[in-house]
N, C-alpha and C positions, 0 to 999 in steps of 0.2 A: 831416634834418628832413622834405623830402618823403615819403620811406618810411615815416616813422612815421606820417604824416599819411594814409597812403593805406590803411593797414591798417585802421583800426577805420575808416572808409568804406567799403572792401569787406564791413565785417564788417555794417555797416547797411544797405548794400544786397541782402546775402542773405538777411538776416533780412527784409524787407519785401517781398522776392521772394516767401519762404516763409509770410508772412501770407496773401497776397494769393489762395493757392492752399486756403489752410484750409478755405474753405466750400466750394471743387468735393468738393475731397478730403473731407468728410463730407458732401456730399450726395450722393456716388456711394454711397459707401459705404450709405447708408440704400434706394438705388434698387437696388444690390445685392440687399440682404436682403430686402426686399419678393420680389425676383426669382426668390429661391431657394427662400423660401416660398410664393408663389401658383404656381410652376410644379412643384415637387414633384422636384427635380430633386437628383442624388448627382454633382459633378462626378470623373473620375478623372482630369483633365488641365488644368491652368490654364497659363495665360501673356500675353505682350503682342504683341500685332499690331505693325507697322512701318506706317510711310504707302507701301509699294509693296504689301503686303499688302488694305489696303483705302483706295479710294480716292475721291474727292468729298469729302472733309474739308478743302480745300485753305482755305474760308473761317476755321476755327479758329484762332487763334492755336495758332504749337507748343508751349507748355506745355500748353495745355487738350485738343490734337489728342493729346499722347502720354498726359496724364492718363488719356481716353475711352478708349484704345487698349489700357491696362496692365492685369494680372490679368484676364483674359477665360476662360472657361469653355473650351478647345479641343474636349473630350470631356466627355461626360456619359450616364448612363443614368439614365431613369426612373425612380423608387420603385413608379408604376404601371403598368398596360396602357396606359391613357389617356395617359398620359405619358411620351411616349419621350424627351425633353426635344434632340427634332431640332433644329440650327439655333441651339443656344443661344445661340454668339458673337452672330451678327445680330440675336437678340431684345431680348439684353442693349445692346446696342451703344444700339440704338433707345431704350429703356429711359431708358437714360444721356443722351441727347442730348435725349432728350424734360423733362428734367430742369433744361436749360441751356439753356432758352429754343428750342428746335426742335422743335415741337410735331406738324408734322408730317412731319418725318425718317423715314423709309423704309432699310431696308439689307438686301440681295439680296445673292445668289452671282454672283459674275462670273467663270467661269476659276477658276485656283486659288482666289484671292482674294473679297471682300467688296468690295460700290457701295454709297453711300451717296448719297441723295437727301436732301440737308437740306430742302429746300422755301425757305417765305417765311419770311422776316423776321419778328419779332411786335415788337411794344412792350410797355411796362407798363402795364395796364388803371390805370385810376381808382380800382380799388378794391385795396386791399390788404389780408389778410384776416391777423390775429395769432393764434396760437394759444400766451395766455402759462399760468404757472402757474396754480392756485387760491392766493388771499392773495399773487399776484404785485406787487411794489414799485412798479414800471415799467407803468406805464395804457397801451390801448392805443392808444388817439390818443396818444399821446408816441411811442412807437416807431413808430407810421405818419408822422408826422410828419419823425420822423428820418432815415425809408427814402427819403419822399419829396424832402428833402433832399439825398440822393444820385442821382437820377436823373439822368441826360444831360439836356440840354434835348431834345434829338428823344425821348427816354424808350424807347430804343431797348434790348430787353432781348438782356444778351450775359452771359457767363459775371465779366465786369469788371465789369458793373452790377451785381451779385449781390454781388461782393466788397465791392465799393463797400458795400453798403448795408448787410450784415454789419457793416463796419468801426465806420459811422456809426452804428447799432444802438447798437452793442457799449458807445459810450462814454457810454450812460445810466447805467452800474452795473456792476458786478461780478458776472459772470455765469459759471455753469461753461460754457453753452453756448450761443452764436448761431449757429440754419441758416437762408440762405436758398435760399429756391430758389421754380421756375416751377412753376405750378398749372397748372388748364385754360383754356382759353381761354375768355375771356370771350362772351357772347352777341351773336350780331350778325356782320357783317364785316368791324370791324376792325383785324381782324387786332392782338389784344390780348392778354395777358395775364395773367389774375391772380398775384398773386406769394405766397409761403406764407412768412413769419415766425416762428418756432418756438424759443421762448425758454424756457431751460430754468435758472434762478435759481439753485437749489441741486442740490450732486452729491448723485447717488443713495444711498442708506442704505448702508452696508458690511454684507452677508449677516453 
């Protein structure tokens, strides 16, 4: 009776592991492609870094530290002169982090290996900016509404706040796609946030 009891609990708690991880997992992935298009860049080597490989991450949680770490650009050559695309791992890396709330994240050559300087902390600014469909269902004070809903009380933005607020989003409607993720930082010092809401209603047309 235990055993059978303990199986479809394991099986909900992987499944909500694997929720929780959805919006890192496609906000990288869009910090990515940004990456590979404004730097002009042909990789000929990918793979995942270790936390002995590069180091100062230790504040991440290790899902989110090995998330950062995984598919990483090893080699790459330029499409142009301009562009020898030196340094990829560490650009990307920054990229990435800058993406999950670490705005001013820094990552250097040490030794073999890559340092990462996270910097400060931010919170969630005040403002939260949507960017829904045209003849989108869901108005966008309802989903700012709902975002804010999910903040921590200190409003302290982390890669879990993010999920968080994804989640909370999500349950206005039926939706093919909720992303959140961190913006720029807001004006002033401090040390804030804006967050990006990017609500995509219906899947794209089939070519």
């Amino acid at each position: 009776m235990i055993r059978r009891s303990i199986l479809p609990l394991l099986g909900l708690m992987l499944a909500a592991c694997a929720a929780q991880q959805h919006n890192t997992r496609e906000v990288l992935q869009r910090v990515d492609s940004s990456f590979f298009l404004r730097e002009q860049c042909k990789t000929t080597s990918m793979g995942s870094l270790t936390k002995k490989q590069v180091t100062g991450l230790d504040e991440l949680p290790s899902s989110v530290r090995e998330r950062v770490l995984e598919n990483l650009p090893l080699q790459a050559v330029g499409s142009t002169e301009k562009s020898r695309c030196e340094d990829t791992a560490a650009r990307l890396l920054e990229d990435r982090l800058h993406s999950l709330c670490w705005p001013e994240a820094r990552v250097a050559h040490q030794g073999d290996g890559l340092n990462a300087q996270l910097g400060a902390r931010y919170r969630v600014g005040t403002i939260i900016w949507v960017t829904p469909e045209k003849d989108a269902t869901v108005s966008p004070a309802r989903a700012i509404e709902a975002a804010k809903s999910a903040l921590p009380k200190d409003k302290a933005c982390t890669a879990k706040t993010l999920e968080n607020i994804r989640e909370q989003v999500s349950k206005l409607g039926h939706f093919h796609q909720v992303r959140v993720m961190s913006g720029p930082p807001d004006s002033g010092d401090q040390k804030q946030l804006t967050l990006i809401i990017d609500i995509t209603e219906k899947a794209p047309a089939a070519p």
